[in-house]
C-alpha positions as CSV (number, residue, x, y, z in Angstrom):
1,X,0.0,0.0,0.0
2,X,1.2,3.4,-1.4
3,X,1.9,5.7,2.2
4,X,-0.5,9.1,2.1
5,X,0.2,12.0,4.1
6,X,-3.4,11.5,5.7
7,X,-2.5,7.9,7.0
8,X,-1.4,9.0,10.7
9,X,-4.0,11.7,10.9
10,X,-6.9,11.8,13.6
11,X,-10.0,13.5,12.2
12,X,-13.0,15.2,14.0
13,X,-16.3,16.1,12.5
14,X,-18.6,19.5,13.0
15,X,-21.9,19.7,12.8
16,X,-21.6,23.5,12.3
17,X,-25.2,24.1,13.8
18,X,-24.4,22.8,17.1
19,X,-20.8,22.9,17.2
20,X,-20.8,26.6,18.4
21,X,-22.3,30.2,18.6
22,X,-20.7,33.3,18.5
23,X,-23.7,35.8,17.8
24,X,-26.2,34.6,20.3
25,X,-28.8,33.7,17.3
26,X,-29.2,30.3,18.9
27,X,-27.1,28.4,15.5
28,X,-23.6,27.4,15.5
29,X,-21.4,29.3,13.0
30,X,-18.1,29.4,11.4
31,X,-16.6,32.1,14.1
32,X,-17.4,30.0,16.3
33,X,-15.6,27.4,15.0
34,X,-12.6,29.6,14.3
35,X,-12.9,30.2,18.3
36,X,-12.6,26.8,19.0
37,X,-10.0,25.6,16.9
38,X,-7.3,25.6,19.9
39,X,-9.7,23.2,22.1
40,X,-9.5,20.9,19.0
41,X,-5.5,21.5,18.5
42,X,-4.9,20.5,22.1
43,X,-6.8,17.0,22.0
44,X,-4.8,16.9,18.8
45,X,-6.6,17.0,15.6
46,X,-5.5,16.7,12.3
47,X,-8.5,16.5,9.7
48,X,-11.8,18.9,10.1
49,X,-14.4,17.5,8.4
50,X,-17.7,20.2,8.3
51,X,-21.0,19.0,7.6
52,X,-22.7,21.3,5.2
53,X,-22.6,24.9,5.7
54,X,-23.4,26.2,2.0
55,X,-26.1,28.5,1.2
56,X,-29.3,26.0,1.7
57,X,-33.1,26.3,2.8
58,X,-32.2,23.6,5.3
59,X,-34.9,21.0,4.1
60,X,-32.8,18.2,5.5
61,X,-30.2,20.6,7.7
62,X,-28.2,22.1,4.8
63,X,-27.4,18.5,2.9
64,X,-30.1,20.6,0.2
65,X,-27.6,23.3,-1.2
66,X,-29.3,25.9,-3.2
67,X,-25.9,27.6,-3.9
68,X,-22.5,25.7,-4.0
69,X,-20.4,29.0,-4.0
70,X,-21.4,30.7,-1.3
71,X,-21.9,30.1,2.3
72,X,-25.4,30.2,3.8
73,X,-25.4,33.7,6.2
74,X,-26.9,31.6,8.9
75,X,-23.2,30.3,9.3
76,X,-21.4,33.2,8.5
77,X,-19.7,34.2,4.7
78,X,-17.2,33.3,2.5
79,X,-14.1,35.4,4.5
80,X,-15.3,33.5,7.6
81,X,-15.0,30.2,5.8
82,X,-11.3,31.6,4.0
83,X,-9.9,32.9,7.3
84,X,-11.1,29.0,9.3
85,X,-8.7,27.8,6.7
86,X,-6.1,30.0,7.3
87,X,-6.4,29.6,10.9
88,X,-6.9,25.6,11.2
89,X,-3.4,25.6,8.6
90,X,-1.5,27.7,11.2
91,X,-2.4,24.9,13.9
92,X,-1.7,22.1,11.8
93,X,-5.4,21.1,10.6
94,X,-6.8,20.5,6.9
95,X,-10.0,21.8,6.4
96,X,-12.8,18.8,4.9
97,X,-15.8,20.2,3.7
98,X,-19.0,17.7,2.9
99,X,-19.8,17.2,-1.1
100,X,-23.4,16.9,-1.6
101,X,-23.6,15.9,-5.6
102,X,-26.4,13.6,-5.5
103,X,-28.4,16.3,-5.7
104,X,-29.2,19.6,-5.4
105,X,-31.8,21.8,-3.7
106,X,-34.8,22.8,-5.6
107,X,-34.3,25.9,-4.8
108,X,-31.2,26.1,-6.7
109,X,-30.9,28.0,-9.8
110,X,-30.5,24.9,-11.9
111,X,-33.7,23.4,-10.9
112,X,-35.7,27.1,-11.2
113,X,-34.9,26.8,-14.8
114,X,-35.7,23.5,-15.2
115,X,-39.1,23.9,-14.0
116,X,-39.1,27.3,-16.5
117,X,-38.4,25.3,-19.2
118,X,-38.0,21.3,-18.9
119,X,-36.8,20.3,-22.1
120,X,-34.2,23.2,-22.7
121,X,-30.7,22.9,-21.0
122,X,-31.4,22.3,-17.4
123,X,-34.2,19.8,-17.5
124,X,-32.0,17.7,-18.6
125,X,-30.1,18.6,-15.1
126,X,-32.4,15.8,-13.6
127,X,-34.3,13.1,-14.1
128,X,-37.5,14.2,-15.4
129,X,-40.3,12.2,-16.5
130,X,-44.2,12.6,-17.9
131,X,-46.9,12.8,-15.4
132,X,-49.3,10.4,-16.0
133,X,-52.4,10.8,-13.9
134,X,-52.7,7.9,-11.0
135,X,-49.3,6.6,-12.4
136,X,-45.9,6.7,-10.9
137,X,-42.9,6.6,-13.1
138,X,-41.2,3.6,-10.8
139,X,-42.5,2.3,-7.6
140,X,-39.6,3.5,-5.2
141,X,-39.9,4.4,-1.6
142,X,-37.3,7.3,-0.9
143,X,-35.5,7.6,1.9
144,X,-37.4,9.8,4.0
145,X,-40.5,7.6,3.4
146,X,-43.2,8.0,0.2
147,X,-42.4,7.9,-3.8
148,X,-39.6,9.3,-4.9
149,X,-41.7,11.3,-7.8
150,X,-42.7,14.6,-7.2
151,X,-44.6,16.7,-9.2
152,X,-42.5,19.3,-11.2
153,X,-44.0,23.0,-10.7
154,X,-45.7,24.4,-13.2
155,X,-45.9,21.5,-15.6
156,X,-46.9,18.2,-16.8
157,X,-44.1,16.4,-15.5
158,X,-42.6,14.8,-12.8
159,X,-39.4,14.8,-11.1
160,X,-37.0,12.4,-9.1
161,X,-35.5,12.8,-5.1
162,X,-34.2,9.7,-3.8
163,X,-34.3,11.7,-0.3
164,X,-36.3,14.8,0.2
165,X,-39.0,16.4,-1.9
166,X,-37.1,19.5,-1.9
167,X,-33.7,17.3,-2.9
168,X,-34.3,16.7,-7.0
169,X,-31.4,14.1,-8.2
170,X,-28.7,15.4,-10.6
171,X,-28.6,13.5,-13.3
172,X,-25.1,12.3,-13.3
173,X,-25.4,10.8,-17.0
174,X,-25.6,14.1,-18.7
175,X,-21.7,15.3,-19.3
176,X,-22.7,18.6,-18.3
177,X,-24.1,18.1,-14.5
178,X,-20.5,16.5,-14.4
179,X,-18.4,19.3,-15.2
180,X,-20.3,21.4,-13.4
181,X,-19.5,19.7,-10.3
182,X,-16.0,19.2,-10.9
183,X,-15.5,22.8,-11.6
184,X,-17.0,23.2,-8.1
185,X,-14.5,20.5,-6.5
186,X,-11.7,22.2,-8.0
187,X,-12.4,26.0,-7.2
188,X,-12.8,24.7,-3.0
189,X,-9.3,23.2,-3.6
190,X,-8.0,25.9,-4.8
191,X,-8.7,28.1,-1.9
192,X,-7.1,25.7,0.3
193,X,-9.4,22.9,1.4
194,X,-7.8,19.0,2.1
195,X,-10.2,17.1,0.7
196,X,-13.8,16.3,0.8
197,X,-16.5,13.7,2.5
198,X,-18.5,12.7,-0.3
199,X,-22.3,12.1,0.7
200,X,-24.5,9.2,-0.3
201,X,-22.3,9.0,-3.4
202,X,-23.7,5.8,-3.9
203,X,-26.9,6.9,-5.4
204,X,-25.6,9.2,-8.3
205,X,-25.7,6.0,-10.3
206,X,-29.5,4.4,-11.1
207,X,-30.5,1.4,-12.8
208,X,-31.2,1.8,-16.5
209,X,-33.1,2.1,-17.7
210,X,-36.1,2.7,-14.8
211,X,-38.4,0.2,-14.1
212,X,-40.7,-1.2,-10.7
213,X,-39.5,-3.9,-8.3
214,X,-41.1,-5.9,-6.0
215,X,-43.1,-3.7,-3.1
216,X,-41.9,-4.4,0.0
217,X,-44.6,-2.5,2.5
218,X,-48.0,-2.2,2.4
219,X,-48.2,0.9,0.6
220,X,-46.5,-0.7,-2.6
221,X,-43.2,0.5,-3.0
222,X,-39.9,-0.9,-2.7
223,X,-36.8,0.2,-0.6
224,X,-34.9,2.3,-2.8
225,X,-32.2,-0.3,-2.1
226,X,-33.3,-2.8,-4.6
227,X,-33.0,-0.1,-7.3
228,X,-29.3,0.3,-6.1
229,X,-28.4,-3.1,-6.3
230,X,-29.2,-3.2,-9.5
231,X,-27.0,-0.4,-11.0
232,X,-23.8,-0.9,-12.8
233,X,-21.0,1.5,-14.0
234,X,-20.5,3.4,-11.2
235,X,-16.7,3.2,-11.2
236,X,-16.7,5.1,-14.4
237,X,-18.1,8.1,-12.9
238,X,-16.2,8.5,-9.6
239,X,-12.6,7.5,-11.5
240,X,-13.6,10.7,-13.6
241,X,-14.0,12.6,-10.6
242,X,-11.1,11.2,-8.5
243,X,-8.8,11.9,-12.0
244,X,-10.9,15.2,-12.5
245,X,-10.1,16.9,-9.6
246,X,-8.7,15.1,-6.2
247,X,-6.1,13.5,-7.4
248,X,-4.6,16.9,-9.0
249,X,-4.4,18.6,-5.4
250,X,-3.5,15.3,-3.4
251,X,-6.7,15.9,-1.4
252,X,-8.3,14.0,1.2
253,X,-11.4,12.2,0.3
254,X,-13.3,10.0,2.1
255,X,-16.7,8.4,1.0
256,X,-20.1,7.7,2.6
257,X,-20.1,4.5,0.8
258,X,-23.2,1.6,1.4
259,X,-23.5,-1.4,-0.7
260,X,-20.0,-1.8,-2.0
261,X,-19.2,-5.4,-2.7
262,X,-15.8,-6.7,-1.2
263,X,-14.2,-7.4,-5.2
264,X,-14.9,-3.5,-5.8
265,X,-13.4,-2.3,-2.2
266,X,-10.1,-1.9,-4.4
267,X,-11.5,0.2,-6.9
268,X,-13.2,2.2,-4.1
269,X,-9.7,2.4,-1.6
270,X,-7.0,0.4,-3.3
271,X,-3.7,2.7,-4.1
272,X,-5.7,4.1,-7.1
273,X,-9.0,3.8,-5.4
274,X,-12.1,6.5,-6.1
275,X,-11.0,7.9,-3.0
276,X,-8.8,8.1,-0.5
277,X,-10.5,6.1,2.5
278,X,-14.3,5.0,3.0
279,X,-16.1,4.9,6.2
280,X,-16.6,1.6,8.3
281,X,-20.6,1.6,9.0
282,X,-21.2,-2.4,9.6
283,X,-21.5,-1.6,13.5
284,X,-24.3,1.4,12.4
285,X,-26.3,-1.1,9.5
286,X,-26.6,-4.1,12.1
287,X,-29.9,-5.0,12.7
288,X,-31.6,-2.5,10.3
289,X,-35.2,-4.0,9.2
290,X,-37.2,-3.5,5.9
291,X,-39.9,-2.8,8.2
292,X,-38.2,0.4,10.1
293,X,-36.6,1.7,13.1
294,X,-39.2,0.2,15.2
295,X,-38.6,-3.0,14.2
296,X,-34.7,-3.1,14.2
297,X,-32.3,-5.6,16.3
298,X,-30.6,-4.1,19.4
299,X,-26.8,-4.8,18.5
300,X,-24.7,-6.6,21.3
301,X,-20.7,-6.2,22.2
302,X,-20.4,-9.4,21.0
303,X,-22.2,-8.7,17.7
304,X,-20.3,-5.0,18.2
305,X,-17.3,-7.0,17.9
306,X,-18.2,-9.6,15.3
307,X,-19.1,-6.4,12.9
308,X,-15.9,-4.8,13.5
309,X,-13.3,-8.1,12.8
310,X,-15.5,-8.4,10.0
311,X,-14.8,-4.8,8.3
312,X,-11.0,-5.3,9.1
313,X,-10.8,-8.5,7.6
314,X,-12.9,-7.5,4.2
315,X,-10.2,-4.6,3.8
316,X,-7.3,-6.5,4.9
317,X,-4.2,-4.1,4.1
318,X,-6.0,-2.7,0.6
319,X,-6.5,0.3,1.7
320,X,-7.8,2.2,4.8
321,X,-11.2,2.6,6.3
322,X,-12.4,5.5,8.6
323,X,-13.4,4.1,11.8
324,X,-16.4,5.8,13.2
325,X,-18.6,5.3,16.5
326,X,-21.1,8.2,15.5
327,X,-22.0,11.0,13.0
328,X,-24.7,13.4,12.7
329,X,-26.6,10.8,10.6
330,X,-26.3,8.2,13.7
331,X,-27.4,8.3,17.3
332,X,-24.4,8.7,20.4
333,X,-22.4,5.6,20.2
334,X,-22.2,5.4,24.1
335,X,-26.3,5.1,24.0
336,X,-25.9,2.6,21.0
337,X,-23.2,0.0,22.0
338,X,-23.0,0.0,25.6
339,X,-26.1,-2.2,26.7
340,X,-28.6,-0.2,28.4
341,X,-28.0,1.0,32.0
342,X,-24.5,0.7,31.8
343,X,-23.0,3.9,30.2
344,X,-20.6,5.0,32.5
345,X,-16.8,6.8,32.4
346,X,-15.2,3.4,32.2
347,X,-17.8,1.8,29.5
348,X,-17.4,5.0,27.3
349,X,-13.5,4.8,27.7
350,X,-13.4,1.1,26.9
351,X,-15.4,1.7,23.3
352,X,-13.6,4.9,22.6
353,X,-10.2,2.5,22.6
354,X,-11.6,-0.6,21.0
355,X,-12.7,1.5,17.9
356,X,-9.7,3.8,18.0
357,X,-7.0,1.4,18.0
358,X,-8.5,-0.4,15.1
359,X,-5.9,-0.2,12.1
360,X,-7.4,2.5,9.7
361,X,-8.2,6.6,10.0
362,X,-10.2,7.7,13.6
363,X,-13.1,9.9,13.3
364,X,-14.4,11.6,16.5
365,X,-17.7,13.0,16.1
366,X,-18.1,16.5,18.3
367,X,-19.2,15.5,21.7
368,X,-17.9,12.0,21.4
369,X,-14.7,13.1,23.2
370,X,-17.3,14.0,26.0
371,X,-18.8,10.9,26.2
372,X,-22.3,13.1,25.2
373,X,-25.3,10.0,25.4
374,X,-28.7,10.1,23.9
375,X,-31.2,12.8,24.1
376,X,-35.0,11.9,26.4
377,X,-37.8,12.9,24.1
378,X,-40.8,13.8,26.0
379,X,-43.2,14.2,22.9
380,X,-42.5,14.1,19.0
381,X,-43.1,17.8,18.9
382,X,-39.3,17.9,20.6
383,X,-37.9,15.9,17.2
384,X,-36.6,18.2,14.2
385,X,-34.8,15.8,12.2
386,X,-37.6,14.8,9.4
387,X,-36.4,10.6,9.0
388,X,-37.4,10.7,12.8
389,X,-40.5,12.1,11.8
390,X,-41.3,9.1,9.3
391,X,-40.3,6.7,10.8
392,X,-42.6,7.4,14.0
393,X,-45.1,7.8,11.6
394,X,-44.7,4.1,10.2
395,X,-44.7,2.7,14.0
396,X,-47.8,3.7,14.5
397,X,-49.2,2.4,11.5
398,X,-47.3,-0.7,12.7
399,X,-49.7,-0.6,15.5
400,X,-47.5,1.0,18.2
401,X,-48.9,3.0,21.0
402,X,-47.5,6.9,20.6
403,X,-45.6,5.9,23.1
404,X,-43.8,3.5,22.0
405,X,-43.2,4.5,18.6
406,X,-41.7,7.7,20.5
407,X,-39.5,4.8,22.4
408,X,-38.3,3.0,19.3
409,X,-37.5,5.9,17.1
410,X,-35.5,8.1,20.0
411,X,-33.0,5.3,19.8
412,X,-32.3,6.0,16.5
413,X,-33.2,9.9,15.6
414,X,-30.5,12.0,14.2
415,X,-31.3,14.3,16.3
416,X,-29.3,13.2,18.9
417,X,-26.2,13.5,17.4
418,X,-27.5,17.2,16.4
419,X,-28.0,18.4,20.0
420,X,-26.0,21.8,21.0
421,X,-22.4,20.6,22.1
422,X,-21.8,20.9,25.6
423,X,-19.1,23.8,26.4
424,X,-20.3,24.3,30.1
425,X,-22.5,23.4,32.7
426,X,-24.0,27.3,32.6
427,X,-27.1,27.9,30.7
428,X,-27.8,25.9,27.2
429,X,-24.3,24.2,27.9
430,X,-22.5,27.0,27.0
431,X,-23.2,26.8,23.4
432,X,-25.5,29.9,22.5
433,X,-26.5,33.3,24.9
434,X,-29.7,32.9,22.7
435,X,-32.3,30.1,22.6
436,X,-30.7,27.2,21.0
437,X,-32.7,26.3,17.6
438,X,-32.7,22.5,19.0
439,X,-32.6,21.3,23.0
440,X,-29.8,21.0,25.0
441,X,-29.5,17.9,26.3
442,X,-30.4,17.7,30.2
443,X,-27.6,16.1,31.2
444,X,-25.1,18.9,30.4
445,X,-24.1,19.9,34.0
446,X,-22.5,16.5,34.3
447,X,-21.2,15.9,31.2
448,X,-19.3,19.5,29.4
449,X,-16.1,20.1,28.0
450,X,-14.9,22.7,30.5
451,X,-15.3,20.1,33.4
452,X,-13.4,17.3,31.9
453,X,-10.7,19.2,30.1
454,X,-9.7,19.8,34.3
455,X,-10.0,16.2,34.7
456,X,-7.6,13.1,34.3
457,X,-9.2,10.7,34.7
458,X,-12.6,12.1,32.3
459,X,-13.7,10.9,28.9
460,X,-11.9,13.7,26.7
461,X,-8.5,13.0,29.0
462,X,-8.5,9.2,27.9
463,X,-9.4,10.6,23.7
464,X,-6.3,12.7,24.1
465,X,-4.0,9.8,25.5
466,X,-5.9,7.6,22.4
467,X,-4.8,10.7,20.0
468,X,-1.0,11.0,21.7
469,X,-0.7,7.1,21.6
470,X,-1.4,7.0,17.8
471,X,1.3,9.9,17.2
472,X,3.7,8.6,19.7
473,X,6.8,7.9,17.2
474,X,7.7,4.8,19.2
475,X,4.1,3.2,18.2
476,X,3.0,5.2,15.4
477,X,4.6,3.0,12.7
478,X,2.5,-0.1,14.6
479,X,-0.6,1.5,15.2
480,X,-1.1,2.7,11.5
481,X,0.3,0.3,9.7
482,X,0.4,-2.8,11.3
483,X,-1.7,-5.8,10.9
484,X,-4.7,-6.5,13.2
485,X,-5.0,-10.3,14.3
486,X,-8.5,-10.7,16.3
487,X,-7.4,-12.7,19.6
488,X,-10.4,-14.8,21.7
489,X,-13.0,-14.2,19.1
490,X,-15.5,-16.7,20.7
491,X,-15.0,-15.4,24.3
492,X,-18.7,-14.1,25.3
493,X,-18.5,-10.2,26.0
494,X,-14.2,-10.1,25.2
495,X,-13.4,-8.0,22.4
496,X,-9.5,-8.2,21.5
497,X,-6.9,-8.0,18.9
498,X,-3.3,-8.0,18.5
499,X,-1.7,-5.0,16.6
500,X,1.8,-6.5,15.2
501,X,4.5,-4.5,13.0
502,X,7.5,-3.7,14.6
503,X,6.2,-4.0,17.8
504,X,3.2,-6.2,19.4
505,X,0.1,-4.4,21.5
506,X,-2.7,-6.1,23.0
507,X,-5.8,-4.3,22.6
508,X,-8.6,-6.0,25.0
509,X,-12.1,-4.6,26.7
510,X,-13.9,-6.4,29.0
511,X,-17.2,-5.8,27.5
512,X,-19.5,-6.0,30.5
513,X,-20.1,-5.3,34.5
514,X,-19.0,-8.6,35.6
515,X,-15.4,-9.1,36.0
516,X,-13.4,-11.9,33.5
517,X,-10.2,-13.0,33.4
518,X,-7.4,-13.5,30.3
519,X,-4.5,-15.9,30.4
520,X,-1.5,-13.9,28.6
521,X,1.4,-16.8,27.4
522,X,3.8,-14.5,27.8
523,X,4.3,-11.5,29.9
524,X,3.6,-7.8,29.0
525,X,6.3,-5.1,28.5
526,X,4.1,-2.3,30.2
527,X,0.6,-1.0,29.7
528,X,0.0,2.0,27.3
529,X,-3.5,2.7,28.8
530,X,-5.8,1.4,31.1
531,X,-9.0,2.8,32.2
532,X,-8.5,1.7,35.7
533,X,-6.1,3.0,38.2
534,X,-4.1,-0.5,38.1
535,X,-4.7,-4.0,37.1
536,X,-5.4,-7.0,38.8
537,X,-2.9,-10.0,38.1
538,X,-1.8,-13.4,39.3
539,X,1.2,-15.4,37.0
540,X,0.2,-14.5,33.9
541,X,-3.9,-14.3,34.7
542,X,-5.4,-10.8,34.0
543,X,-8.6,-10.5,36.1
544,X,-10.9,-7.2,34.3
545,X,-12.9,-5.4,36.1
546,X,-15.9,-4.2,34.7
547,X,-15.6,-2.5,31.3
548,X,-11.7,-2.4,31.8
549,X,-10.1,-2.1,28.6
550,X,-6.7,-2.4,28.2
551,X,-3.7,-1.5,25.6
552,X,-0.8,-3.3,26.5
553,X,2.3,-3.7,25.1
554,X,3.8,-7.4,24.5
């Protein structure tokens, strides 16, 4: 495998909404991100990845851009966004921003004219069919719930969003759309940007030519998954792309990437891959049903663990993948893989080093340093995030009580993730003098950044020893690039693995309250962390305590 300057980095992602507010308008912004940049300098990031702060109505929280050249004044402007850049450079750290190509917003310019005139120019910016009355064009069920078709404004046709209504699909076949959005790519890089994360890049391909699949539901359309299995020639579009633009700036991408088989993982992160690294999310997909969020399989450590081993060994040494425990598409990762009732500092410790010292590129999603957990919904009014709204809507008509659809979709909303960052224990956690435009989570006066930056022995102490381990130059070669050997696999609640290259660490959590005990052949140089203040041992027996998680060196 070719080496990359990205390879020993440690990313962090914003969700500029809630990261942080410097105007007291209740929304995150770019000078406030510019005012924390030294927070994220001293826990010792790298790689900034920004979730979408373009000019955008916000019909699905700015992932609808209505202007790709400008920056939407709810976040700030353009000099806020060039002088970020500046600043995050002078401290070391590459500025990602989030490419949204799938589509556009309909409020964008290109779509205005389309509906103007669909068969000039820029209808054929989309896919765009005739309306026929009590006919759909294909049967498929969009992301956020109902048919992907959408009547086009002001005439007799109709047009395609895979997610939102207010999201119409570029139509990635016509040349055109294509330049278009490389000129984009290239005019970011030129003012200085690392790289890109590339959203739901997946879909840009469809199955040609259109036609229905089996329904799935009761309402007679099918997942728009079975359209995506069936579409071919994808490669030829990103390697225009990657050639077109990333690969002339050696910039960082990194793809949102679903569905890939394991012969095409080359293409998508070999040494001439699409892009530079794809995200890991077999630990977020487990237990996902047809049927929806009420309906899906709690995950447990050991199949945590099982999804994990399975990633590493599907990539091998091809390439790397970006190991994640959240995003803002995801809920918290503590409330998610710890079993219920037993997030706690040691718990949260112990999955922050089992993911992190995982051979590939670490992504800590803001608040995850913190240890931030799930958000209590009281009512549905509280929810913003509009897949939340759907899919509460398809638990009741799955016969759940109000109640418990509001249960079964809490443990999944988005809107957890998208909850104001906690700065403080003072009022709204720091984040905004104004009314924040989503709630603060209650729990802020025990868990906030100014508390545990003091401390230790807190959550965001153990990320930075994580962050130093990784860049320690006695380890670094091991920890990026050596090979990860799964160790006890069938042990009930054990997660561990061996990472061997010019030295030998032990990686191993204890993945439940009860103590357990490991049997080490051979002795231990020292221990490079341990969530505990010591560790119990008897001639070569290692008794965990609860959720101890160790990183040992052999």
């Amino acid at each position: 495998m070719d080496r990359k300057w990205w390879h020993d980095k440690v990313a962090y992602q914003i969700y500029p909404k809630s990261f942080y507010d410097s105007n007291g308008d209740g929304i995150g912004d770019i000078p406030g991100i510019i005012g924390k940049l030294d927070y994220l300098a001293d826990l010792g990031i790298d790689i900034l990845w920004l979730s979408p702060c373009y000019q955008s109505p916000l019909a699905d929280q700015g992932y609808d851009i209505s202007d790709y050249y400008n920056i939407d004044p709810r976040f700030g402007t353009m000099e806020d966004m060039e002088r970020l850049i500046a600043e995050a450079k002078k401290r070391g750290i590459c500025i990602l921003m989030d490419l949204v190509v799938n589509h556009c917003s309909d409020e964008h310019e290109w779509f205005k004219r389309a509906c103007e005139d669909p068969d000039g120019k820029y209808g054929n910016y989309f896919y765009l069919r005739d309306k026929k009355e009590g006919e759909l064009p294909t049967n498929w069920r969009s992301y956020f719930g109902g048919p992907v078709w959408d009547d086009l404004p002001g005439t007799d046709k109709q047009y395609l969003h895979v997610f939102h209504k207010k999201q119409p699909d570029l139509n990635w076949e016509n040349p055109e759309v294509r330049e278009e959005v490389y000129k984009n790519i290239n005019w970011w890089l030129d003012k200085g940007l690392g790289g890109f994360r590339i959203d739901a890049i997946i879909n840009i391909k469809k199955a040609l030519p259109f036609h229905d699949y089996e329904p799935d539901r009761e309402d007679g359309l099918c997942s728009i998954h079975a359209m995506l299995r069936g579409a071919k020639g994808i490669g030829t579009f990103l390697g225009e792309m990657r050639d077109r633009t990333f690969k002339k700036y050696d910039a960082f991408s990194v793809g949102e990437v679903f569905n890939e088989k394991p012969e095409e993982i080359p293409d998508f992160i070999g040494d001439d891959g699409y892009f530079s690294s794809m995200f890991d999310f077999n630990e977020t997909i487990f237990g996902g049903s047809e049927n929806g969020w009420y309906d899906a399989t709690p995950i447990t450590p050991d199949d945590y663990k099982k999804c994990c081993f399975e990633a590493q060994a599907k990539v091998g040494d091809i390439g790397f993948l970006s190991n994640i425990i959240e995003n803002h598409d995801e809920p918290r990762g503590v409330s998610r893989y710890i079993p219920e009732g037993d997030c706690c500092t040691e718990s949260k410790k112990m999955l922050a080093a089992l993911n992190f010292m995982l051979r590939g590129l670490p992504f800590i999603y803001q608040g995850q340093e913190l240890g931030m957990e799930n958000v209590p919904f009281t009512t549905i009014d509280e929810v913003d995030d509009i897949s939340t709204h759907d899919e509460y809507r398809v638990a009741l008509e799955a016969g759940l009580s109000p109640e418990e659809a509001l249960r079964a979709v809490s443990k999944f909303s988005r809107d957890n993730a998208r909850t104001p960052m906690q700065w403080t224990d003072g009022a709204n956690a720091g984040f905004t003098t104004g009314t924040p435009w989503l709630k603060v989570n209650p729990n802020y006066p025990s868990i906030n950044a100014a508390a545990q930056v003091q401390d230790a022995d807190s959550v965001y102490s153990f990320y930075k020893k994580l962050i130093a381990l990784r860049k320690d130059p006695v380890y670094k070669e091991t920890i990026v690039y050596g090979a990860l050997e799964p160790v006890w696999e069938e042990r009930h609640n054990l997660m561990a693995y061996y990472r061997k290259g010019e030295r030998t660490l032990l990686v191993v959590g204890n993945y439940q309250k009860e103590p357990q005990e490991i049997e080490l052949q051979k002795g231990y140089k020292k221990a490079l962390l341990n969530n505990y203040k010591d560790i119990a041992q008897d001639k070569g027996i290692i008794r965990l305590q609860g959720y101890q998680v160790l990183v040992l060196e052999m």
